[in-house]
Structure formats: structure tokens, C-alpha cells
C-alpha positions in Angstrom: -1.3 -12.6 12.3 1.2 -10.2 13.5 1.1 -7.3 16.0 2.6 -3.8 16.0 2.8 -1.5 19.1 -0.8 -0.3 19.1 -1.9 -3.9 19.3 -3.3 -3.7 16.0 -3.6 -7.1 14.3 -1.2 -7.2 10.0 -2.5 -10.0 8.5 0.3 -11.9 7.2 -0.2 -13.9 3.8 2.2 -17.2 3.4 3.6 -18.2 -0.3 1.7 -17.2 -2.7 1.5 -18.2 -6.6 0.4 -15.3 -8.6 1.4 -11.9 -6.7 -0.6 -10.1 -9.0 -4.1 -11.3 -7.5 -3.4 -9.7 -4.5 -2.9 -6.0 -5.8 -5.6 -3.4 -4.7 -6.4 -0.9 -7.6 -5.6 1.9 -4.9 -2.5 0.3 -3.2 -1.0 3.5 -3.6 -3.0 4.9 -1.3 -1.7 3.4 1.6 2.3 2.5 0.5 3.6 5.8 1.4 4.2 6.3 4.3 7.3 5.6 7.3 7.4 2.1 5.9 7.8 4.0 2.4 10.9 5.6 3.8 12.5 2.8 5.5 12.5 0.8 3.0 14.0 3.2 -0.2 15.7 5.9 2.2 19.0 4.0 0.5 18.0 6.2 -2.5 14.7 8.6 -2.2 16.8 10.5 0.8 19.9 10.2 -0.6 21.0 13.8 -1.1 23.9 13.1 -3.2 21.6 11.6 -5.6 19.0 14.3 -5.3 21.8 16.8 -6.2 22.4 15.1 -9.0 18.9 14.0 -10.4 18.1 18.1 -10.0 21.4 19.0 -11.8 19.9 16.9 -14.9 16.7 18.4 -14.3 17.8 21.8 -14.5 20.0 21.4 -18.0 16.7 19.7 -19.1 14.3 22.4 -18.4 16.3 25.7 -18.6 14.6 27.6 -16.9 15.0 30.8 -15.3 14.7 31.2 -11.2 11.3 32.9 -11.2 9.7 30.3 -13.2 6.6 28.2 -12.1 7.0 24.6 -11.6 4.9 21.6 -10.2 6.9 19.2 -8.6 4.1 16.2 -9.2 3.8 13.3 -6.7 6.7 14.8 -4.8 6.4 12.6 -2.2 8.8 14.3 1.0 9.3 17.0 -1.2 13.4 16.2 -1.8 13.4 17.4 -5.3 11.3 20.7 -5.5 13.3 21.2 -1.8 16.5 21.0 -3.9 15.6 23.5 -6.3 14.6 26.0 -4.0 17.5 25.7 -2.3 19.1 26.6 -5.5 17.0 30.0 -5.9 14.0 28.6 -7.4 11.2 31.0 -6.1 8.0 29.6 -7.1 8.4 26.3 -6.6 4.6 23.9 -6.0 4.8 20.6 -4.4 1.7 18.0 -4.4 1.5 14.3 -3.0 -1.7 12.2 -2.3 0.4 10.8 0.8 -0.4 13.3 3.5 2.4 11.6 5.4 5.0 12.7 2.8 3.0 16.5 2.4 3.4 16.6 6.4 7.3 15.5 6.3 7.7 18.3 3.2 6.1 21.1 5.0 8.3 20.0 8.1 11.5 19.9 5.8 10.3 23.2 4.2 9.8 25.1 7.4 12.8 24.0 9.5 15.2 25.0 6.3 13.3 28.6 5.4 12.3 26.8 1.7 9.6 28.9 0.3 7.7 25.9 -1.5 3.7 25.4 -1.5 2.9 21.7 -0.6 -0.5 20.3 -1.0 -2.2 17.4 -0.8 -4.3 16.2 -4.0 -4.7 13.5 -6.8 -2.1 13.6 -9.9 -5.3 13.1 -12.1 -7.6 16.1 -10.9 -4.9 19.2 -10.2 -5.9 21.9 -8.0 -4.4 24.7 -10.1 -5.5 27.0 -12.8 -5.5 26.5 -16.3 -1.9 28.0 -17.9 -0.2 28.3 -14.3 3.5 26.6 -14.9 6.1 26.9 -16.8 7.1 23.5 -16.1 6.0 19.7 -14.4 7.9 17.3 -13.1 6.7 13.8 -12.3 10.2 12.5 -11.0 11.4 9.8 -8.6 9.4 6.9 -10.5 5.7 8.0 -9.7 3.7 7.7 -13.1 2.3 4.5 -13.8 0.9 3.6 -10.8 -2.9 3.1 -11.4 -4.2 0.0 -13.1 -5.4 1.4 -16.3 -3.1 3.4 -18.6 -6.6 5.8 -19.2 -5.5 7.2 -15.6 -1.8 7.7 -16.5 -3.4 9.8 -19.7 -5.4 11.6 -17.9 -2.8 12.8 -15.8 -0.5 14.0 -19.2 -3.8 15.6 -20.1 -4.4 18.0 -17.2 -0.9 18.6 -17.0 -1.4 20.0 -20.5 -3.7 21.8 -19.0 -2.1 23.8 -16.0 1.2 24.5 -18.4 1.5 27.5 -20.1 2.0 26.8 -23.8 5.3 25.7 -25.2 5.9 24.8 -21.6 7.7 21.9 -20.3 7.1 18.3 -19.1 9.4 16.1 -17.7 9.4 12.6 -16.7 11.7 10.6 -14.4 11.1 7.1 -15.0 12.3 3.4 -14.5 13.8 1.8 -18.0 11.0 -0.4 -18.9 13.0 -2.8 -21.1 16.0 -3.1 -18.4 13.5 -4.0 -15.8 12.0 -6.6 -17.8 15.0 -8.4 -18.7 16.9 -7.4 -15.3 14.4 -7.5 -11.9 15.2 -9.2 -9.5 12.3 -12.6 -8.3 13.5 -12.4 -5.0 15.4 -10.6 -2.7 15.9 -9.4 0.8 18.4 -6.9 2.7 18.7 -5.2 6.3 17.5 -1.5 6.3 18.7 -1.0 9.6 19.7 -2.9 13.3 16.1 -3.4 13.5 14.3 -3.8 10.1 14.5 -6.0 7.3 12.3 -6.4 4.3 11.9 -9.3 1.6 10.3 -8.8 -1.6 8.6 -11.2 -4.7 8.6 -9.6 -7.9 6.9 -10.7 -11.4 5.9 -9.5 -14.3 2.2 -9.2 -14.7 -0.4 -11.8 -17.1 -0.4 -8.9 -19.8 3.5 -8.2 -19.6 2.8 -4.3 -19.2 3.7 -4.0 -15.5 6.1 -5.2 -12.5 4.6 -6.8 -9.5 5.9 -6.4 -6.2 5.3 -7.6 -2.6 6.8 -6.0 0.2 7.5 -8.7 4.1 8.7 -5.7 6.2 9.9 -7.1 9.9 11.2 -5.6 13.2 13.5 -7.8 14.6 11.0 -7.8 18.4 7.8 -6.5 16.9 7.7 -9.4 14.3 6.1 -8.2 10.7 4.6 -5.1 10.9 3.6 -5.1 6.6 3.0 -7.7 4.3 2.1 -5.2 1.2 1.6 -6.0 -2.6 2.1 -3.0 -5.5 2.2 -2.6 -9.0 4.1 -0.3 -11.4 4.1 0.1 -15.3 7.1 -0.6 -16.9 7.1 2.3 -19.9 9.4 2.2 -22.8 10.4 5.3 -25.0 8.0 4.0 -27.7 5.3 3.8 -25.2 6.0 7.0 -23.2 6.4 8.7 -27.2 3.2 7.5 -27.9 1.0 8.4 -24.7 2.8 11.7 -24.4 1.6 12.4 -28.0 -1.6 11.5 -27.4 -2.4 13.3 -24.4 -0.6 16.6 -26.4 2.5 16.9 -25.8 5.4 17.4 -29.1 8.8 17.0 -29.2 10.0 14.0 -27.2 13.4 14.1 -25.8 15.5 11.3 -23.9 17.4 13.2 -22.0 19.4 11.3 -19.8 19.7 7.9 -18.1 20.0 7.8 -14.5 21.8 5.0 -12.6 21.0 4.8 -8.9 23.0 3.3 -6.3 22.8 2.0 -2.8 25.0 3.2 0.1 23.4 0.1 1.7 24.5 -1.6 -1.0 21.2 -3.1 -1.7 18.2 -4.0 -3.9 17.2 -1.0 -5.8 13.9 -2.4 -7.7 12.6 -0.3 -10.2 15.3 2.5 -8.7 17.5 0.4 -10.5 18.0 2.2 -13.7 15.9 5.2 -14.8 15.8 7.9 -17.5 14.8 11.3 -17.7 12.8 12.3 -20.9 11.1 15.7 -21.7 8.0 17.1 -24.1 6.5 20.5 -24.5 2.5 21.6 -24.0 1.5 22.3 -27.8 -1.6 24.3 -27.1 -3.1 28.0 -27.1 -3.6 30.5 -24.6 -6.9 29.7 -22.5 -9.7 31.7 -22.5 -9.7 33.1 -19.1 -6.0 34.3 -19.9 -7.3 36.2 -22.4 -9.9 37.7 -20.7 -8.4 37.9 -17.3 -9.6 36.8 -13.9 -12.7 35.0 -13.7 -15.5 36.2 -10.8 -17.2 33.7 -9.7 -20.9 34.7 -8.0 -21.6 32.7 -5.1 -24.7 32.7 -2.3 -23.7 32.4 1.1 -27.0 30.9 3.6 -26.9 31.5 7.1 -28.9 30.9 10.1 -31.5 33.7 10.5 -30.5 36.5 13.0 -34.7 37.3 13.5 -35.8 34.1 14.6 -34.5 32.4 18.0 -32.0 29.5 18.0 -32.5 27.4 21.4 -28.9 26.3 21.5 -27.9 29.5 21.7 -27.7 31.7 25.1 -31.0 33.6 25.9 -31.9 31.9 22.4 -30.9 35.1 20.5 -28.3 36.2 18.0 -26.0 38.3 20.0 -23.4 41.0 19.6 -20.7 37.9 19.7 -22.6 36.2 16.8 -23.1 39.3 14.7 -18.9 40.0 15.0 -18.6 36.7 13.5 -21.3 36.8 10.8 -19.4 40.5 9.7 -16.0 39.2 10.2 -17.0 36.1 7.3 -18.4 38.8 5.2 -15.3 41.2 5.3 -13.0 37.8 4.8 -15.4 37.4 1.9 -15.4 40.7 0.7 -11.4 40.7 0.1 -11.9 37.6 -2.4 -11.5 39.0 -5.8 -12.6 36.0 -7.6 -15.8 35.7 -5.9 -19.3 38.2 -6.5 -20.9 36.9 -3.0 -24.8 37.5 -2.1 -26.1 36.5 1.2 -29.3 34.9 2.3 -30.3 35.0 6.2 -34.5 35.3 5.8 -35.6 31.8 6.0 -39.1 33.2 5.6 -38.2 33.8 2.5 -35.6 31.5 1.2 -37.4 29.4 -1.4 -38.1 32.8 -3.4 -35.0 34.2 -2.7 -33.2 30.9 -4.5 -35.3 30.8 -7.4 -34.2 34.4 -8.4 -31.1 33.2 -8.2 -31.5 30.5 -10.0 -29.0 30.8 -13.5 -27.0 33.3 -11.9 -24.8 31.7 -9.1 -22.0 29.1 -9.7 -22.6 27.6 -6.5 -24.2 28.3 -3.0 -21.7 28.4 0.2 -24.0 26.7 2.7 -23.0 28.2 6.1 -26.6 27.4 7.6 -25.5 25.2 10.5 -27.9 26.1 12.3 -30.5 24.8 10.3 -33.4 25.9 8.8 -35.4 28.2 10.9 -32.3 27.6 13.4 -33.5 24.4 14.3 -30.5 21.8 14.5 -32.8 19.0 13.1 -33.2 20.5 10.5 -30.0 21.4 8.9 -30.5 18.9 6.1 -33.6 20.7 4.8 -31.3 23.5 3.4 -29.1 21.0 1.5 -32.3 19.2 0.8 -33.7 22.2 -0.8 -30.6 23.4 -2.6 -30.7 19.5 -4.3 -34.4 20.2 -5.3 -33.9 23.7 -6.9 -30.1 22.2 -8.7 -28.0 24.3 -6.8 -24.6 23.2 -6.3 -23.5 24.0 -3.3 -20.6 23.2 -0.6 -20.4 20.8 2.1 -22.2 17.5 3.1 -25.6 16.1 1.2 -28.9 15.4 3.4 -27.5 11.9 3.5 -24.3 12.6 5.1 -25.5 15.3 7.6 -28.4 12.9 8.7 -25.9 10.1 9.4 -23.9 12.4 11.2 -26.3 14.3 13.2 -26.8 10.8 14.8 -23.8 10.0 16.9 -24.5 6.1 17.9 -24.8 5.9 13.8 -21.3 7.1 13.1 -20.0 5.3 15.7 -21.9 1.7 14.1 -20.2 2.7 10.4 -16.9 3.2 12.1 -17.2 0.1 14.2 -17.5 -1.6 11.0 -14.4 0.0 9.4 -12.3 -1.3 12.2 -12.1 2.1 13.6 -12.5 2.4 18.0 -14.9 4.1 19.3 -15.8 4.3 22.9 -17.9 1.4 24.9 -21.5 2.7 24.7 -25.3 2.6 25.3 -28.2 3.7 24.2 -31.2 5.0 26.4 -34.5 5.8 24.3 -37.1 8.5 25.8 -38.4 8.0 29.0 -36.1 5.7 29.8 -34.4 6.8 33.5 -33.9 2.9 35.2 -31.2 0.5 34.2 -31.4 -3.3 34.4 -28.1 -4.4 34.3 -24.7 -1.8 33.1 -22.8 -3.1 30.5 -20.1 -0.2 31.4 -17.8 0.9 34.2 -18.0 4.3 35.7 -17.2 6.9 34.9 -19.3 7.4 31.8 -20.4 10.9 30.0 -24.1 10.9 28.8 -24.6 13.2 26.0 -27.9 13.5 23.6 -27.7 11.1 20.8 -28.2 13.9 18.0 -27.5 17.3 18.6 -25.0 20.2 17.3 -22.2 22.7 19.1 -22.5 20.9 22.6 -26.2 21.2 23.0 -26.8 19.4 26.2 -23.5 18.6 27.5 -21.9 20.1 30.4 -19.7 19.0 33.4 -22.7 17.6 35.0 -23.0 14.8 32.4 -19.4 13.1 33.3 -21.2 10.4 36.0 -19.2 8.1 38.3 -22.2 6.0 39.8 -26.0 5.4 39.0 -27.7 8.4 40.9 -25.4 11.0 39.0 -26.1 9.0 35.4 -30.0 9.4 36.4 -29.5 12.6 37.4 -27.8 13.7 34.4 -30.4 12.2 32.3 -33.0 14.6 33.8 -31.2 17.4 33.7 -30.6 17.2 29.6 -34.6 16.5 29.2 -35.6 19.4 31.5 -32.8 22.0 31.6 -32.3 21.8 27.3 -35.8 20.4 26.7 -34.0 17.3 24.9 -36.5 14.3 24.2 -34.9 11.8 21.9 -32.5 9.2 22.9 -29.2 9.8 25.0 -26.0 7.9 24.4 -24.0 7.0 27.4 -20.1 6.5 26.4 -17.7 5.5 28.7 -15.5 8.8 29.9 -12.4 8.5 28.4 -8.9 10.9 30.3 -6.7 11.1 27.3 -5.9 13.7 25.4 -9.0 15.7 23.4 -8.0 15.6 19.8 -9.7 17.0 16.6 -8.7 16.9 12.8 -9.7 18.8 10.3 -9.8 18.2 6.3 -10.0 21.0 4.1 -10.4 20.2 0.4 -11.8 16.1 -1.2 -9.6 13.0 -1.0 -10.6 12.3 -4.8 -8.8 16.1 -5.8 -7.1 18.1 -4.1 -7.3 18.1 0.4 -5.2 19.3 3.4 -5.2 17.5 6.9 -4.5 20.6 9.0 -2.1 20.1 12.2 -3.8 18.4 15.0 -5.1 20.4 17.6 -5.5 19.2 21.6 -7.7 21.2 24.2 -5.8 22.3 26.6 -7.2 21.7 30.5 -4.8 23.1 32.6 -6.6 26.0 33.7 -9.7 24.7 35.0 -9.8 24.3 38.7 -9.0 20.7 40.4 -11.7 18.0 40.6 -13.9 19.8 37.1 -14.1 16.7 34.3 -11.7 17.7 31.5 -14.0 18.0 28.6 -14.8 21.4 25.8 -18.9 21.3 26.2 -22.0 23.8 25.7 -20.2 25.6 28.7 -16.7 26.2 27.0 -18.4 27.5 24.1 -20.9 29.8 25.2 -20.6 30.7 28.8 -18.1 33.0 29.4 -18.5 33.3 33.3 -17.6 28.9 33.2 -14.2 28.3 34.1 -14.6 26.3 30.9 -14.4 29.4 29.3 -10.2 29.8 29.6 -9.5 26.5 27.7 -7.9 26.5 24.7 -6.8 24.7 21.9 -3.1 23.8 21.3 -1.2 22.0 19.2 -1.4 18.5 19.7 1.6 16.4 20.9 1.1 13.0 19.6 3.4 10.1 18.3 4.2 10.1 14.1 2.3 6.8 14.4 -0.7 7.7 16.1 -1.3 11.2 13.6 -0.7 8.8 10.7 -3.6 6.6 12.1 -5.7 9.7 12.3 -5.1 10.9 8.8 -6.0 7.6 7.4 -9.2 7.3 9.6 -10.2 10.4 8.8 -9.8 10.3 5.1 -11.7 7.2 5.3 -14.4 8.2 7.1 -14.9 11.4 5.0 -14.9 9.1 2.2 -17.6 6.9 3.6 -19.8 9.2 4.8 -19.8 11.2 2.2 -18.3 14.5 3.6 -17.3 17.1 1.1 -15.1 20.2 1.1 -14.4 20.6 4.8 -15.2 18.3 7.5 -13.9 18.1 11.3 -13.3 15.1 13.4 -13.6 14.8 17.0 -11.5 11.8 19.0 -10.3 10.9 22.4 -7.5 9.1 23.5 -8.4 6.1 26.0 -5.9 5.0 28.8 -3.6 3.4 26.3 -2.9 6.5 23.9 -5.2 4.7 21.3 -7.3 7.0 19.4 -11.0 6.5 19.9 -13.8 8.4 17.5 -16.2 10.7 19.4 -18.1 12.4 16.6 -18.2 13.4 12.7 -18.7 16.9 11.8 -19.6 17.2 8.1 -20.3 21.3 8.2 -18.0 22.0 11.2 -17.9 25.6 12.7 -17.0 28.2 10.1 -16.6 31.0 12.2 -13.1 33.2 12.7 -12.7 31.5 16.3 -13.5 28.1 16.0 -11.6 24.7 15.9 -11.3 24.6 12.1 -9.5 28.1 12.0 -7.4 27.4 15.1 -6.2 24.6 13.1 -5.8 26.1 9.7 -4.0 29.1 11.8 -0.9 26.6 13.0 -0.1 26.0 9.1 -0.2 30.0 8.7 -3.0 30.2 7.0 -5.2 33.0 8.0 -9.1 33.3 8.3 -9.9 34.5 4.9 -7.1 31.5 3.2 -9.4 29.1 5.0 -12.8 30.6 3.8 -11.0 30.6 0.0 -10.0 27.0 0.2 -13.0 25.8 1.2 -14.9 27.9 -2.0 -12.0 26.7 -3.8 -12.6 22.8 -2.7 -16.2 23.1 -3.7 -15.3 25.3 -7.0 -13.0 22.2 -8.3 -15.6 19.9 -7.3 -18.3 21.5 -8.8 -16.6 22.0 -12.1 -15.3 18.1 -12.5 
């Protein structure tokens, strides 16, 4: 076992006979990232070799400026950057590495580039049917799953989001050279302080290259001991898969020889070429009929009936703004027909006449039904029982999150910290023993927006603790079980995930709350007070972004993608952490349905990336729309 700076434990395999076993089917989930970088910057950020890989692109393709391309699996973005720089105006860019989107948007930004990154997966494209004129999958990134059904699915919804007669091309390793020519082993200094050694072979069947990757800092010892694996495609075989998924007229184009200013290994850099096809398929039916309106039902929490979480337990005049400024966001949508259900009284009736004539139900109801928090799985539990599609988490997930010591057992056993904590059940008031040191924050166990905390439940000895156990049972009536986590100083972090890891998905820029503005000697922490007293000094903090090592947000991206994986989260999500003493990251709480409204966290965050209140609402539909239809 190795180290790196976070203290956090690569397991480092010794020789190994057949490299192959040790490939994950999703390796390429986790291979691109700084690491990524180091170790091919000799060629991926190379910009004399961009300039000429676009050049060849360019003669290939002939295409005028306005034209829409998708620059597939872009990774940092270096090629669809190029060609925006050359006057290219409607230029796309997607990547499943949100660490390569991130360092695209960066690029793009800083140099006034005007191209549209996302995040999604090659195989399920977040764009409409007929959209480019062209798609590029360059820089060696097809062949990367373990079945060739994937790579052929890909070619097939490419078909489907080109217009038709438009183009595909495809930048890819020589298949034949890299069989007869790779190199079995091989190492090389990327910098002063890095080196990296690699295996290769050729896999059992002969149809790809294996790799393996012993990446080490000359103090911080081996910080990745990674294994891949990448088809090795001939013209015959690209010929015949292209023509398969569609595509007609097969052109080899160009080779492309790379070469190393570090004079270096190059792998499957090594030698490339550059073939094209074209989409042989009609019009779609939606562009001949024109834009498709989608009809939608939005539930929300019921303005009649009282909501104990919220002050005086009534809707006010701040909660009506909000619920009007979603429904004029809504109302600018042309592609959506939206009804809206707030009468809980009568929502089972008011669903079944529905029923047939919505594609999909937005499910804004976080207050649950009858506003009652417990409850808020009964509306997606309902929705399930009628066979309503609709957005957001299943009963499932918003159970396990609605019970905070649960999420923080399932991230435990991920690997992911969380802070020290116990559990006090009902009634309970004494301690026998403390397995934590003060201070601690004690907090109900389940519970939504804040309910129940306040700066009276940060403790720093035993009298306050018991004290602040009392006051959450008799000041918010609160009668199930309290978790007690130690209090942790660091900065208060949140993410936020717009979209599904398995299609399309953004991690919007980190936020941080910002304490400087409440008076000395107050506990830093955004509770029930910060959100809905406005006479609480809590009231003046805000949420900035967050200033946080490249390491440390790519930990957060990972962890969060995981955990919306694993608990089942859909669409949107938000996650809140705290950093402990030592900078590390440590989860507070899952949010499956997080705060919708115009001020909240998940639109402070989707603001920093410019997009505005109504783009967020529309990504979200647009997240669930994709989902629902695949």
C-alpha cells in the first residue's frame, strides 16, 4: 500500500501474469482525470499537434463555419476548442469525465470560446434527433467498453442526432500497427517529479490491447497502479461496424503519426488514422412536424393546509413568490404544456384524469404529502401505483435518505468519511459513557430544510448536549431519534448534480457558505434559522463559490456520482459535506429532491455556470424526459 497527500491508502499490485484479469468493465470511468493528463500531455495538449489533427479534420468534413458539430468524448475539449477558435460557431463538446468537462469550460471561458460542454455517456446522447451536421469521436476514444454491442450503439445514436447525409468521423489507433508494433514494457519521466511504467498485451481473443499504468511521485511514492483496455480496430472492422450501425461511404482519410516532445512512449497514440462515413437515413418525424410539446404535471405542497416546518406553519407571501416565479420559468418553456396539482385532498382523482395524457409528472412536492416531511415518499409512492413517470428519487431512495445515520452507514461502507457519530433513540436524555469529544452538533435523525437545527444545537459539554436534546423535542415537537455528529470548523460545502450519470449529467461549481458576517462567538453553520428567520443574524450568510484544491473537487465529483448512483438518486440531487480539521471532505447529508425554488442552493450553483433559473428548471425536465424515453 501506498499513500497520497490526503492519506488515502492505492493499493499497489506486484507482477502480475495476465493483465487482462485485472480490467474493470468501467475502467474508464475513473482513468481521466489529472493522472490522465500527466501522463499523455506529451501529445493530448500538444497544440501543434491539435493544429494539425483539426487541419485534417477540417479538409475531411467541409464544412461551413455555422455548421453543427459534436465533438464526442472530447475529453479537455482541445479539439472542438481548436475549431472555434477557427470561427466555428456552434461547436458541442461532451465527456463522461467531469474532470476533463470542468478543465473545458475553464479553457473555454478564460479564451472567450463559445462551445457548449456537457457531461454525458457516448452511448445515450443528450441531443435531439437530426441536430448535427457532423460528429467527431477523435483523440482515440471509441473502443473503450468491453463488448463491441456498446461501441455499435454509440455509431447508432450518432445516426441518430445527424442530420441525414451528415458526417461521421473517426480518429483512431491503426489496429494492425499496434498489434505487430506495442510496446510489452516501457517506462519514461513525465516531469522532475513523476514517472510512470506500463505492461501491455494483447488480450485472450486478440481483439484488444491491454494496459497497466505504475504512476509514481518521486516523495509521495505511487499514487496509481491502474489497468485499461482498448480495441484495436482495423479498416475492415471499422467498414463493417460503421455499416451496420448505418453509416455509407467509408473513407480513409488520413494517417496520423504522433510524436513526443518528451520523446517518449506514445502507446496506442503511436500511429492513428482518420476515416469518415455519412448518416444514410430520412428526415425524423418531429422535423417534419416541428417542435414537439411535451404535457407535464407539476405537484406541489398544498398552500391550504399548514406545514410545521414552516414559520407560523403557513404558506406565506415569500412562499407564494417562489411557487409564481417556477410557474412563469415554466410558462416560457415552449416544449412543455404544464398543469399543476397543489389540492392534496384531491390528488388521487386529480391523477387519474390525467392518466394517458401527461408524458411525465415534475414532482416538486417536497414537502410531502399533506406537507408532512415523513411523508414525501407517499407522492412518489402514489405516482409508482397509478404508472406515472415522474422526476426525481423513488420511495426507496427518499426513505434512505430522509434517514441521515442510514446514509452515512452506506457511505461508510463505500469508503466515503463521514463525521464520528451517535445515535440517541426517544426518551433518551442520559449518557453512559461519550464515545466523542466536544464540540458536537445534535440534529434530528430524519428531517427536511433544517427542521430542528439551530445554533443552540452546536454543544461543547454535557448540560448543553442535554439541553439541546430538549429543546428539539419540545420547541419542534420532534420525537424520533437524534443523531449527535461531532462539529466539524471547515469549510460548508455542497454539490449539486443536474442530469443521470448513465446519460447525460452536470456537477455544477461548488458552492461554500460564507460566515463572515455573523457576529463573534455564533457557531458557523446554515440551519432552520438561515433559512427562515430573517430577523437571525443567520439570515446575511451567503453562499459563494467554493475555494478548494483540484484534488479535493475531484474527490467530490467522484463521491457524489457514486452516491447518486447507489442510492438511487435521479435527475437532480444535492450533496451536503464538511471539511474536518485536515481539509478532508466529510458527508453530512444526501438530498435526493433538493430545494427547487429560484433562491436556493441548487440555483446559486447552477447561476455560477450562467445558467439562469428557468435553464435549471429545463435541464432537470430535460434529465427526466431522456430518462423516461430510454
Amino acid at each position: 500500500m501506498a499513500k497520497n497527500r490526503n492519506e488515502k491508502l492505492i493499493e499497489v499490485l506486484g507482477p502480475v501474469d495476465n493483465l487482462e484479469s485485472y480490467v474493470k468493465a468501467d475502467w474508464w470511468r475513473h482513468l481521466f482525470n489529472a493522472n490522465y493528463l500527466r501522463t499523455d500531455g506529451d501529445v493530448v495538449e500538444d497544440r501543434d499537434l491539435t493544429d494539425k489533427e483539426v487541419t485534417i479534420f477540417e479538409g475531411a468534413l467541409g464544412l461551413p463555419k455555422e455548421s453543427a458539430i459534436l465533438d464526442l468524448c472530447c475529453g479537455q475539449g482541445r479539439h472542438s476548442l481548436e475549431l472555434a477558435k477557427r470561427g466555428y460557431s456552434n461547436v458541442f463538446g461532451l465527456d463522461r469525465s467531469h474532470y476533463l468537462i470542468a478543465r473545458a469550460r475553464k479553457i473555454s471561458k478564460a479564451t472567450g470560446y463559445n462551445v457548449a460542454f456537457k457531461e454525458g455517456d457516448a452511448r445515450k446522447l443528450p441531443y435531439h434527433t437530426d441536430k448535427f451536421d457532423a460528429v467527431m469521436i477523435a483523440g482515440n476514444s471509441f473502443g473503450y467498453f468491453d463488448s463491441v454491442k456498446d461501441d455499435l450503439t454509440i455509431l447508432r445514436d450518432i445516426l441518430r442526432v445527424l442530420k441525414p447525409e451528415g458526417k461521421l468521423l473517426i480518429e483512431i489507433t491503426d489496429g494492425d500497427f499496434m498489434r505487430r508494433n506495442f510496446q510489452p514494457r516501457s517506462w519514461e519521466w513525465i516531469d522532475k517529479n513523476y514517472f510512470v511504467c506500463r505492461e501491455r498485451s494483447i488480450s485472450e481473443d486478440q481483439s484488444r490491447l491491454v494496459s497497466r499504468e505504475v504512476i509514481t511521485h518521486i516523495t509521495k511514492g505511487v499514487i496509481a497502479d491502474q489497468f485499461y483496455a482498448e480495441r484495436l480496430y482495423t479498416h475492415d472492422d471499422l467498414r463493417k461496424l460503421l455499416g451496420e450501425a448505418g453509416f455509407v461511404g467509408y473513407t480513409n482519410v488520413s494517417n496520423v503519426t504522433s510524436e513526443s516532445k518528451r520523446n517518449q512512449d506514445l502507446g496506442m497514440m503511436a500511429e492513428r488514422v482518420v476515416v469518415t462515413a455519412s448518416a444514410k437515413k430520412d428526415w425524423s418525424y418531429v422535423k417534419k412536424t416541428g417542435r414537439t410539446t411535451h404535457a407535464i404535471a407539476v405537484i406541489l405542497g398544498d398552500p391550504r393546509k399548514s406545514d410545521v416546518i414552516k414559520p407560523n406553519s403557513t404558506f406565506d407571501e415569500d412562499d407564494l413568490f417562489t411557487i409564481n416565479s417556477l410557474k412563469k420559468s415554466l410558462a416560457s418553456l415552449p416544449n412543455y404544456k404544464v398543469t399543476y396539482l397543489d389540492n392534496h385532498d384531491t390528488l388521487i382523482q386529480d391523477l387519474t384524469k390525467l392518466k394517458g395524457k401527461i408524458s411525465f409528472v415534475f414532482n416538486l412536492c417536497d414537502e410531502g404529502f399533506n406537507n408532512e416531511a415523513s411523508k414525501e415518499l407517499h407522492v412518489t409512492a402514489l405516482l409508482e401505483m397509478l404508472g406515472f413517470a415522474y422526476s426525481g428519487g423513488t420511495p426507496q431512495c427518499l426513505a434512505y435518505c430522509y434517514d441521515k445515520s442510514l446514509v452515512r452507514g452506506v457511505a461508510k461502507e463505500m469508503d466515503i468519511p463521514v463525521p464520528g457519530a451517535f445515535f440517541i433513540e426517544p426518551n433518551e436524555i442520559q449518557f453512559v459513557g461519550f464515545p466523542l469529544s466536544f464540540p458536537v452538533i445534535a440534529k434530528p435523525n430524519s428531517g427536511d430544510s433544517s427542521f430542528g437545527i439551530t445554533q443552540h444545537n452546536v454543544c461543547y459539554d454535557l448540560q448543553s448536549l442535554e439541553s439541546a436534546i430538549v429543546g428539539i423535542r419540545s420547541k419542534f415537537g420532534y420525537k424520533n431519534p437524534i443523531l449527535v455528529e461531532e462539529y466539524l470548523t471547515g469549510k460548508d460545502i455542497s454539490v449539486g448534480i443536474i442530469g443521470n450519470p448513465s446519460q447525460a449529467y452536470t456537477i455544477l461549481p461548488i458552492i461554500e457558505e460564507d460566515y463572515s458576517m455573523l457576529p463573534e462567538g455564533l457557531p458557523h453553520i446554515c440551519g432552520y434559522e438561515a433559512k427562515w428567520d430573517p430577523t437571525s443574524p443567520y439570515w446575511n450568510i451567503k453562499s459563494i463559490p467554493a475555494n478548494l484544491p483540484e484534488d479535493v473537487e475531484r474527490f467530490l465529483g467522484a463521491k457524489c456520482l457514486n452516491l447518486f448512483d447507489r442510492l438511487g438518486c435521479r435527475d437532480y440531487a444535492r450533496f451536503d459535506w464538511r471539511l474536518d480539521a485536515n481539509g478532508t471532505p466529510r458527508l453530512l447529508e444526501v438530498n435526493p429532491n433538493p430545494g427547487w425554488c429560484w433562491d436556493g442552493h441548487l440555483a446559486k450553483m447552477a447561476k455560477l455556470q450562467d445558467i439562469s433559473y428557468t435553464q435549471m428548471l429545463e435541464a432537470i425536465l430535460e434529465a427526466c424526459r431522456i430518462r423516461v424515453a430510454y
